[in-house]
C-alpha positions in Angstrom: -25.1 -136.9 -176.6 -22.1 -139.0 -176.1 -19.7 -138.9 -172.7 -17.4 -136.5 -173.7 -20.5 -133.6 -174.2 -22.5 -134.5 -171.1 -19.0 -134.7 -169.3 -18.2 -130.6 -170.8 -22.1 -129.5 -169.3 -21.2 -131.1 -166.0 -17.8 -129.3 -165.6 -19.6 -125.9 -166.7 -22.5 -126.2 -164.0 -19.9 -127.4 -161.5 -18.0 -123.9 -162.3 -21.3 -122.2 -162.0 -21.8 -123.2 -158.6 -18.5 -122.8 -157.7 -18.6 -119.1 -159.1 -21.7 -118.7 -157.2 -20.5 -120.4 -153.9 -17.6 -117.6 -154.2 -19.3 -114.4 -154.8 -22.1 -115.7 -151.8 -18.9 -115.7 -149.7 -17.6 -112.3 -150.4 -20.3 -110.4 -150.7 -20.5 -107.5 -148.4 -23.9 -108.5 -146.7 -22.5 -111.6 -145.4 -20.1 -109.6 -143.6 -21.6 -109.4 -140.4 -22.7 -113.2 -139.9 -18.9 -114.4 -140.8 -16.8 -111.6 -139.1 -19.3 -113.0 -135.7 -18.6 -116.6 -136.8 -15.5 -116.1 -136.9 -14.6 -114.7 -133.0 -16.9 -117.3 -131.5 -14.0 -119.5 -130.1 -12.9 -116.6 -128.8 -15.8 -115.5 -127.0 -15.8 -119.2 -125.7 -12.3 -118.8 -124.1 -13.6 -115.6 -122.2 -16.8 -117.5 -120.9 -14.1 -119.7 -119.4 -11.6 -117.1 -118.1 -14.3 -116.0 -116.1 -15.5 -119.4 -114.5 -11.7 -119.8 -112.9 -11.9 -116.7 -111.1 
């Protein structure tokens, strides 16, 4: 196998993991855990709001 074929496998199991990276990201179970990841500096600034008071 000379460079230019081992360099061709790496690039397709790069996009494989990429591809797989991606569809782990948008699949619809994952929902949930991002959508609560994704308000939790919000729910910081509330926690906050509340100790000025």
């Amino acid at each position: 196998m000379d460079q230019g074929t081992v360099g061709s496998i790496f690039t397709v199991i790069v996009f494989v993991i990429f591809m797989g990276i991606v569809w782990w990201a948008f699949s619809g179970r994952n929902k949930k855990k991002f959508d609560e990841a994704a308000n939790l500096p919000f729910a910081d600034e509330d926690k906050e709001e509340s100790k000025k008071e």
